[in-house]
C-alpha positions in Angstrom: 188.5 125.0 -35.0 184.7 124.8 -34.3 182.0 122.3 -35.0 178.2 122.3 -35.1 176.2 119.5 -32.3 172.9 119.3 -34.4 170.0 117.4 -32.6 168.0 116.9 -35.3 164.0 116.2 -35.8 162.6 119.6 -34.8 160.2 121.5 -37.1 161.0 124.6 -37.2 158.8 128.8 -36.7 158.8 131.9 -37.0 160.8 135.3 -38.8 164.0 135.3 -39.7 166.0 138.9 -40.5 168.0 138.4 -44.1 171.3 139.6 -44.4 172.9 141.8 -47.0 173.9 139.8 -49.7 177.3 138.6 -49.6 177.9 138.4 -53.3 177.0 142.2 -53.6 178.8 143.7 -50.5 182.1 142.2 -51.9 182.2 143.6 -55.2 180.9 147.2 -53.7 184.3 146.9 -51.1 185.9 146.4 -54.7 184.3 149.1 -56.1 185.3 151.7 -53.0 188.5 152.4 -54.0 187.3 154.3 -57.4 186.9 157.3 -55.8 189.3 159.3 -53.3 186.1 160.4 -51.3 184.5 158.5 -48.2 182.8 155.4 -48.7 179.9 154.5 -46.1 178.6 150.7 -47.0 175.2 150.1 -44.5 174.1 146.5 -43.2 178.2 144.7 -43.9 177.1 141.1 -42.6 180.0 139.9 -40.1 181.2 137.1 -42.2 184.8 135.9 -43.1 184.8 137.2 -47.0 184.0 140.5 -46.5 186.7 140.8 -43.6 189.4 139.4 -46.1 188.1 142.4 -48.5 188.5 144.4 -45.9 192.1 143.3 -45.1 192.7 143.6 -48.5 191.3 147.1 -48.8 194.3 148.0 -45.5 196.9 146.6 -47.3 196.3 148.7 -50.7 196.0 151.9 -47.5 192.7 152.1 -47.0 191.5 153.3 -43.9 188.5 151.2 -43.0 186.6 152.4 -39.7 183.1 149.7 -38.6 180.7 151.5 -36.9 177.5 149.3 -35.3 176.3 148.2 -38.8 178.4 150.0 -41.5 181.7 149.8 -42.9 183.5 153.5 -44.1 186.0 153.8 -46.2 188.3 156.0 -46.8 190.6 155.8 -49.8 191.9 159.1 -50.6 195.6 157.6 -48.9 195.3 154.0 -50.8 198.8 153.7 -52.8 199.6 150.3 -53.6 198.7 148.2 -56.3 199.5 144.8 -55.2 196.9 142.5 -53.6 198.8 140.4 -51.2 199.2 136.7 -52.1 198.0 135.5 -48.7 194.9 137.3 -48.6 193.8 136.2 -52.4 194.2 132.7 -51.7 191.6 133.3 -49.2 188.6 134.7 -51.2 188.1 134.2 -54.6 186.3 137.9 -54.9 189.6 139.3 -54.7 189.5 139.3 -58.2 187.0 141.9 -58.5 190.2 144.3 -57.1 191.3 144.0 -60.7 189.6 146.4 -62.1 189.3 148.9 -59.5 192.7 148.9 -58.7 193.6 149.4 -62.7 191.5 152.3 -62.8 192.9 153.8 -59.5 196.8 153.3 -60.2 197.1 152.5 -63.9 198.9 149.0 -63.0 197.7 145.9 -60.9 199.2 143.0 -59.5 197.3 140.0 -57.9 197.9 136.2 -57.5 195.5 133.6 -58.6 192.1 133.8 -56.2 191.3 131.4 -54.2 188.1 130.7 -51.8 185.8 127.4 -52.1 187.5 124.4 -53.6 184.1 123.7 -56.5 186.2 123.8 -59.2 188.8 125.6 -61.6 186.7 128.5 -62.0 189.2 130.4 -64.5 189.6 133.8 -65.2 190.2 134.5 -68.6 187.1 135.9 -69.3 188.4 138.3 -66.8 191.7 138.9 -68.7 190.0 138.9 -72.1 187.7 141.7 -71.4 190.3 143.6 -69.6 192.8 143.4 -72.3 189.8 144.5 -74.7 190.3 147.8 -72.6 193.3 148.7 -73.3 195.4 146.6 -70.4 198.6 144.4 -71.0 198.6 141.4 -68.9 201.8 139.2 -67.5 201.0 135.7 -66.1 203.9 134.5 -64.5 204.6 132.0 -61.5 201.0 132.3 -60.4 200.8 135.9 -60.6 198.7 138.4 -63.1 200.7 141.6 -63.6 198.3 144.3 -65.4 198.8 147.5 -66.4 197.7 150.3 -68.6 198.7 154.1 -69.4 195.1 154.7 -70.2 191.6 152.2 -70.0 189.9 152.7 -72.9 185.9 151.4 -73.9 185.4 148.9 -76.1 182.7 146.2 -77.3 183.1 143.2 -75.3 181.3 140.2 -76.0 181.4 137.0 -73.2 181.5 134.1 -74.0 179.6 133.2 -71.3 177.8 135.0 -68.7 179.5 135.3 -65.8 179.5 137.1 -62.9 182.6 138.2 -61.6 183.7 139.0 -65.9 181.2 141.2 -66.1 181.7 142.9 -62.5 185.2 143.0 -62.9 184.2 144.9 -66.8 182.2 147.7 -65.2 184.9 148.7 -62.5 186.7 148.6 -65.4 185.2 150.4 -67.7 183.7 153.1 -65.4 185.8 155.9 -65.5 187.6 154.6 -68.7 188.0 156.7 -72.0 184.6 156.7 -74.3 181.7 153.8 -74.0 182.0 150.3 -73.4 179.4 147.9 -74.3 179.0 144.0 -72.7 177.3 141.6 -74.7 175.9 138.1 -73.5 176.3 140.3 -69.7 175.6 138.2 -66.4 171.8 139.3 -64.8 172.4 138.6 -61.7 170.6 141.4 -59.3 174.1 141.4 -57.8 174.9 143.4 -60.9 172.1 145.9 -61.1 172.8 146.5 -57.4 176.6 147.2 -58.6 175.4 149.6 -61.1 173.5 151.8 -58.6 175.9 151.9 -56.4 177.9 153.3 -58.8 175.6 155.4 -60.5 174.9 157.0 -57.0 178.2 158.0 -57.1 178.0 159.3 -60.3 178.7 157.0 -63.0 176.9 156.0 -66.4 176.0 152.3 -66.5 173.0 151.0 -67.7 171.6 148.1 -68.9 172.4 145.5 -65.7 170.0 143.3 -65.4 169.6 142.4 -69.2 172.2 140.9 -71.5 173.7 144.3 -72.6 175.0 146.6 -70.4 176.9 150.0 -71.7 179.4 152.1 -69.4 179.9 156.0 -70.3 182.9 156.4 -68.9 183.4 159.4 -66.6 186.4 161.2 -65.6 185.7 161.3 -61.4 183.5 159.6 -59.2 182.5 160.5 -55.8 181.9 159.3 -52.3 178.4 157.6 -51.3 176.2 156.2 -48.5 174.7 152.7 -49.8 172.6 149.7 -48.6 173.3 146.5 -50.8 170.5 144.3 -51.3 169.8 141.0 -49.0 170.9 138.0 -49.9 168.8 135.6 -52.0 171.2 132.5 -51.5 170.5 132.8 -47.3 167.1 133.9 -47.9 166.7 130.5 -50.0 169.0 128.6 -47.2 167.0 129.3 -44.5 163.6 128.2 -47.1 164.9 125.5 -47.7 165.6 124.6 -44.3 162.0 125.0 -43.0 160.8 123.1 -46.3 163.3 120.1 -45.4 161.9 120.3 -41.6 158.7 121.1 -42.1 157.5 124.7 -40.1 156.5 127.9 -41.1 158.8 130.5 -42.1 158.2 134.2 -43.3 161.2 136.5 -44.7 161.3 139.8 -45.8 163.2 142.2 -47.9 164.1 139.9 -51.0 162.2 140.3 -53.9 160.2 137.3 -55.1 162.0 137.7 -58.4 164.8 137.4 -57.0 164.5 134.0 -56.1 161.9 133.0 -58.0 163.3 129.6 -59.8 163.7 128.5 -56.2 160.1 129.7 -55.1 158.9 127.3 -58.1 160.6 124.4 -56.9 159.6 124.0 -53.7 156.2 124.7 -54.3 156.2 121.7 -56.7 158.1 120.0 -53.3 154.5 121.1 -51.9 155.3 123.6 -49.9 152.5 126.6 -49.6 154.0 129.8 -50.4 152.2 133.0 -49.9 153.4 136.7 -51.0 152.3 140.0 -49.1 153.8 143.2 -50.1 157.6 142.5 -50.0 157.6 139.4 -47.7 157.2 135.9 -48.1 156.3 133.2 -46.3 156.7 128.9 -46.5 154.6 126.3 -44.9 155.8 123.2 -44.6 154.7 119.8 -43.3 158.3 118.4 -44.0 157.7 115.0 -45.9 157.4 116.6 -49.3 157.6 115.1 -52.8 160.5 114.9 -55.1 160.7 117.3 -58.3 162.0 115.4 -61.2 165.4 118.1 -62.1 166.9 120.5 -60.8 169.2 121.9 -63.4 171.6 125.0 -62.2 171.6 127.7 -65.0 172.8 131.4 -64.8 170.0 133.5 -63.6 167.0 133.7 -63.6 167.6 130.1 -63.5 168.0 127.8 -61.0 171.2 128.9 -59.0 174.5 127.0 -58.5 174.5 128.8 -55.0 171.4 127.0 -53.8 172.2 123.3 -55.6 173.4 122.0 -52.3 171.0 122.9 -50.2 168.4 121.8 -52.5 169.7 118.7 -52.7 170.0 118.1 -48.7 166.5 118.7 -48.6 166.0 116.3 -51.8 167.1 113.3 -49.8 163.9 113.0 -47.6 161.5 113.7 -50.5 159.1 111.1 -51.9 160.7 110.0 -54.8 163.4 110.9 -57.3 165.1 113.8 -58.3 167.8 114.4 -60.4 170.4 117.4 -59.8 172.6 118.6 -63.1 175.2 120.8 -62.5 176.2 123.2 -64.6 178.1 126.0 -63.7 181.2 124.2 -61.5 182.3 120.6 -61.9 183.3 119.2 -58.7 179.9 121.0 -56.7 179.3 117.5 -55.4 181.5 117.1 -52.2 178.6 117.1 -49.6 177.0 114.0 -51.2 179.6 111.6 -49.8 179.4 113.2 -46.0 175.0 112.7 -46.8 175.5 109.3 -47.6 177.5 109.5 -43.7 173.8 110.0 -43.1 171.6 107.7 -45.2 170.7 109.5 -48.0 170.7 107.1 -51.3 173.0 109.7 -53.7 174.5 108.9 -57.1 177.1 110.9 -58.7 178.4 110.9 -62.1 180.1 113.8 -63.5 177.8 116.8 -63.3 174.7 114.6 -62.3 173.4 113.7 -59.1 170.5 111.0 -58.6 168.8 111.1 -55.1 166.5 108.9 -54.1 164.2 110.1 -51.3 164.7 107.7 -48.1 162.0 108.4 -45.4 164.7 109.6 -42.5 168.2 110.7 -42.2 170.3 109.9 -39.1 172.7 111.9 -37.0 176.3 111.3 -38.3 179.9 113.2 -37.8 180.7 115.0 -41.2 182.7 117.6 -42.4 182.1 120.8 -44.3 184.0 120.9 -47.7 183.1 124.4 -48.8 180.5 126.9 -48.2 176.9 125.8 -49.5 177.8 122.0 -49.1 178.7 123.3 -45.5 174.7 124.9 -45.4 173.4 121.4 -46.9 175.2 119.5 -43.8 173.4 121.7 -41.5 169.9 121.6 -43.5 170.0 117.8 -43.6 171.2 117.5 -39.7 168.2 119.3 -38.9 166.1 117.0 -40.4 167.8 114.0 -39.3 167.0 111.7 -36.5 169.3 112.2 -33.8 172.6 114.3 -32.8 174.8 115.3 -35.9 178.4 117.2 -35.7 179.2 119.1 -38.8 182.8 120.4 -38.8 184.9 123.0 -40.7 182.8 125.7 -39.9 185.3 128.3 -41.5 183.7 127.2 -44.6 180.0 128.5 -43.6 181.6 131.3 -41.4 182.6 132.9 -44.9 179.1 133.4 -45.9 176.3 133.1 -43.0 176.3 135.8 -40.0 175.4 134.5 -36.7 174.1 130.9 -38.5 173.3 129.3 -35.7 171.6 132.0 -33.9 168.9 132.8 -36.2 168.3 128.8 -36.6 168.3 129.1 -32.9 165.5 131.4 -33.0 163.1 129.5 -35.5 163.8 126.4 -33.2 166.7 124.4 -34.3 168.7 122.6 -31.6 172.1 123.6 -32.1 175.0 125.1 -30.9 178.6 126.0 -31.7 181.5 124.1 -29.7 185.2 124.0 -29.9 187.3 121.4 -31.2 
């Protein structure tokens, strides 16, 4: 077990390099076993989800080889169809094997994801829009037995938006029997970066990005060299951050659209926030005003993925701000371990009402999952005095070398064992 010693009160300079997004890597590992042809993924960040996938991706026979900043891998030997009850309860992406698996071997058999504790998160969106394909599904004593002679398109409609239902669709639905169609589809970039991935290696979706998407199905799909896009949620953390401490920060690589909801908020914080060809940069003076909501909506809204941290760095504003949640009902955890620390927070239900105080101080908390872990840090790094933040496994599973690259823009910290 490791901890976080956080002396706190340093503003905070300079570049920092952006990771490949986590939240695309993991459905492209998904997405490699579609094809019985090497796999090359560039830029894999060294984080604790994708080496679950990974572990995943051996057990099913994969032959997984890392070079210096790539992952290969080579399928053509996968022959199992179960996902191994240890490893799901791990990471809640393991879900997106679903689909992939069903496609490669006609039959699946996974139990119930797990990953961060914010909520039930169910899957039946998942189930529905499989079973819309053509796939009979068993539930029984926590495991989902699928199977299917033949995947077949169809007309799906969500009744939400959600990400992983709509992933989980296209590897699906890629090499499936005629056209599928996705109404009321997630548009997360996540998903347009799914669909060229798989378009590269030679399949027919279009449409991510908006609310329909269609897959032609094809009958073989080949092996392909791809670099996912970076990751908007660290690319916001490490904003955020510098807005809470007040610096200068300047990132590169993430499209401004791409986190643009985020962008707005914090220049209505009063941060000044400048654009130059495909890099951004934040100044900061660190004692910012409050924005009156934050309100978490699928994208292009405001995402769930950045509530926490946004609300760390709400605690030292001037004023008020209050933070609804929408997307994942118990997304508050973090606020008890920032009251540890003198922030004036509120809960009820899906609300949060923060109340800028002028300082936080240094306090002993403890990660509860993996952004609330990222707002512990933000808010330590603001706070007066020496903070410990523990259960770092919960960051580790989304933010390489964290404490390095906060290192480099100035942050006292450092990683010690427990």
């Amino acid at each position: 077990m490791d901890k976080f010693m956080i002396e706190g009160g340093r503003k905070l300079y300079g570049k920092t390099a952006i990771q490949s997004a986590k939240n695309a890597v993991l459905p492209l590992l998904a997405a490699s076993v579609l094809t019985d042809e090497q796999v090359t993924i560039r830029d894999v960040p060294a984080i604790s989800d994708v080496e679950n996938m990974l572990h995943i991706l051996s057990e099913l026979g994969c032959k997984i080889r890392r070079t210096a900043d790539s992952v290969i891998i080579d399928s053509v030997n996968a022959v199992s169809h179960e996902i191994p009850a240890r490893l799901t309860k791990e990471l809640r992406s393991s879900v997106f094997m679903l689909g992939s698996v069903l496609t490669r071997f006609h039959r699946a058999r996974i139990s119930y994801p797990g990953g961060c504790d914010i909520g039930l998160r169910p899957i039946d969106l998942h189930l529905s829009g499989l079973k819309r394909l053509g796939v009979k599904i068993d539930e029984e004593n926590g495991y989902i037995s699928c199977s299917a002679e033949k995947l077949t398109g169809a007309d799906i409609l969500l009744d939400f938006p959600s990400v992983g239902a709509t992933e989980n669709i296209i590897l699906a639905a890629v090499r499936a029997e005629g056209i599928t169609v996705i109404r009321n589809a997630a548009k997360e970039p996540e998903i347009v970066d799914l669909q060229n991935f798989l378009n590269r290696m030679g399949g027919k979706v279009h449409g991510a990005g908006g609310a329909v998407i269609t897959i032609e199905g094809v009958g073989k799909l080949s092996g392909v060299e791809y670099t996912p896009i970076k990751d908007r949620i660290e690319a916001g953390t490490f904003l955020i951050a510098v807005a809470s401490c007040g610096g200068e920060l300047e990132i590169e690589g993430v499209p401004e659209e791409n986190i643009a909801a985020l962008l707005h908020k914090l220049s209505e914080n009063g941060c000044k926030i400048h654009r130059k060809d495909d890099k951004i940069m934040l100044e900061s003076d660190g004692r910012l005003r409050s924005v009156a909501l934050i309100e978490t909506m699928p994208f292009p809204g405001f995402p769930t993925d950045l509530q926490a941290q946004f609300s760390a760095l709400a605690c030292t504003t001037r004023g008020t701000t209050l933070v609804v949640e929408n997307l994942f009902e118990t997304r508050y955890k973090y606020a008890a371990e920032l009251r540890r620390m003198g922030a004036d927070i509120t809960v009820r239900g899906r609300n949060a009402l923060i109340r800028g105080v002028e300082k936080l101080h240094g306090a002993s908390v403890t990660a509860g999952d993996l952004r609330g872990g990222a707002a512990l840090v933000i808010a330590a790094l603001g706070a007066e005095g020496e903070s410990s933040v523990s259960d770092l496994f919960h960051i580790d599973r989304g933010y390489a070398e964290f404490e390095r690259k906060l290192k480099e823009l100035g942050a006292r910290i450092r990683r010690v064992k427990i």
